[in-house]
C-alpha positions as a Markdown table, in Angstrom:
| # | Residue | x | y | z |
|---|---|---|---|---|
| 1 | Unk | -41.1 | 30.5 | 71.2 |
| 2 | Unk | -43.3 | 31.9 | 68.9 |
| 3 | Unk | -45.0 | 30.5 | 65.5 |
| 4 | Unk | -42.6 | 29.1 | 62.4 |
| 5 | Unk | -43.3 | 30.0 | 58.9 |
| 6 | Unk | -41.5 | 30.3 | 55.6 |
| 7 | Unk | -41.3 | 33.7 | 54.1 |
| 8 | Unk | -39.8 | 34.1 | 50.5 |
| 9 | Unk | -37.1 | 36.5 | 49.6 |
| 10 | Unk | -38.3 | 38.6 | 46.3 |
| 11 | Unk | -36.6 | 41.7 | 45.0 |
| 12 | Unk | -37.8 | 44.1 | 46.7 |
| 13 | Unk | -36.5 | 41.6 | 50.1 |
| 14 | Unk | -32.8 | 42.2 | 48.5 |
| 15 | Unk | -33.3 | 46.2 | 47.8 |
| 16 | Unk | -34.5 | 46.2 | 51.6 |
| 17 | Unk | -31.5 | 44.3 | 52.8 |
| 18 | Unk | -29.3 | 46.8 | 51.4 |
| 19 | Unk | -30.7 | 49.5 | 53.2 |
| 20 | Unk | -30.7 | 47.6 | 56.6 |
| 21 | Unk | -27.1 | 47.2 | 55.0 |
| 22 | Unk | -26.6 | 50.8 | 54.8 |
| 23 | Unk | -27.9 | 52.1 | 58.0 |
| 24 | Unk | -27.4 | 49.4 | 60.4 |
| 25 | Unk | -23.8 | 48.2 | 59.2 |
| 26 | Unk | -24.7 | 44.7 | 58.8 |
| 27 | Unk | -23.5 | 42.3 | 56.5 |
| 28 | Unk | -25.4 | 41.8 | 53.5 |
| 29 | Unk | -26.9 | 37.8 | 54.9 |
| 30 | Unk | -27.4 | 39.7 | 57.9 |
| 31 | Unk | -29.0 | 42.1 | 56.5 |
| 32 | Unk | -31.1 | 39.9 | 54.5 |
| 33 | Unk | -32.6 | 38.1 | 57.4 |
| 34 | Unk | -33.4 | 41.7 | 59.0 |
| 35 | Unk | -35.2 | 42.7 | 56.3 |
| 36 | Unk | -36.9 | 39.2 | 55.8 |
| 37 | Unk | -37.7 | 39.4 | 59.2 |
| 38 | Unk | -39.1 | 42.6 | 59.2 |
| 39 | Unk | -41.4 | 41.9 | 55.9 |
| 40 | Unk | -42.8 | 39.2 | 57.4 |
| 41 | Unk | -43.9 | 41.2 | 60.5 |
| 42 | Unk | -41.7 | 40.0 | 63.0 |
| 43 | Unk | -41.2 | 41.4 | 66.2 |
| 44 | Unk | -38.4 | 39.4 | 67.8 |
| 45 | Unk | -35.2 | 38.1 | 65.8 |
| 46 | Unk | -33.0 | 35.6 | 67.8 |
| 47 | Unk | -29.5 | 35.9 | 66.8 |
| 48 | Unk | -26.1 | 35.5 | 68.3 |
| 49 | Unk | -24.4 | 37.0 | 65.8 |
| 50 | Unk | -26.2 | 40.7 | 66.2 |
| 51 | Unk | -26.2 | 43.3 | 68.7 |
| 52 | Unk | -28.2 | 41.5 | 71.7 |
| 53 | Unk | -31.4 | 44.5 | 72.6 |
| 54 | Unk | -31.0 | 46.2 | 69.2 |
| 55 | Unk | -34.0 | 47.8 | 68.2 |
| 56 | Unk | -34.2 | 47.8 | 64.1 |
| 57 | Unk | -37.1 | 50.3 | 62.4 |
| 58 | Unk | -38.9 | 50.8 | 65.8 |
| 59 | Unk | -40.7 | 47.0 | 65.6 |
| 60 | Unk | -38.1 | 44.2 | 65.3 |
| 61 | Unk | -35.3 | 43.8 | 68.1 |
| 62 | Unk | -32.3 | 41.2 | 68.1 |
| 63 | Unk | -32.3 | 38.8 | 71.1 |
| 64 | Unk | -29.6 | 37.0 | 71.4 |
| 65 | Unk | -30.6 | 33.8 | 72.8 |
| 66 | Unk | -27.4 | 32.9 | 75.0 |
| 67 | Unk | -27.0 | 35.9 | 77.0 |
């Protein structure tokens, strides 16, 4: 697996999670990891709670690890 880092959640981080909220039906701590995720330039989110191949904002998809 790739590199691990810390990335803070700000405002702006919780105002993006409700739009991955919005348009991706996730829930809202879902939804804040996606849009964590996505801020800190992540390409790959492993999750086996999300939709295993989904492709979020054309540069981060959900893999889920198990399958």
């Amino acid at each position: 697996m790739g590199e691990s880092r810390m990335h803070p959640i700000t405002p702006a981080t919780i105002l993006a999670a409700l739009t991955v909220a919005e348009r991706y039906g996730f829930s809202h701590y879902d939804s804040l990891i996606v849009a964590t995720a996505l801020e800190a330039g992540c390409s790959t989110l492993y999750s086996e709670d999300m939709q295993h191949g989904q492709l979020i904002d054309n540069r981060l998809t959900i893999i889920n690890p198990f399958r």
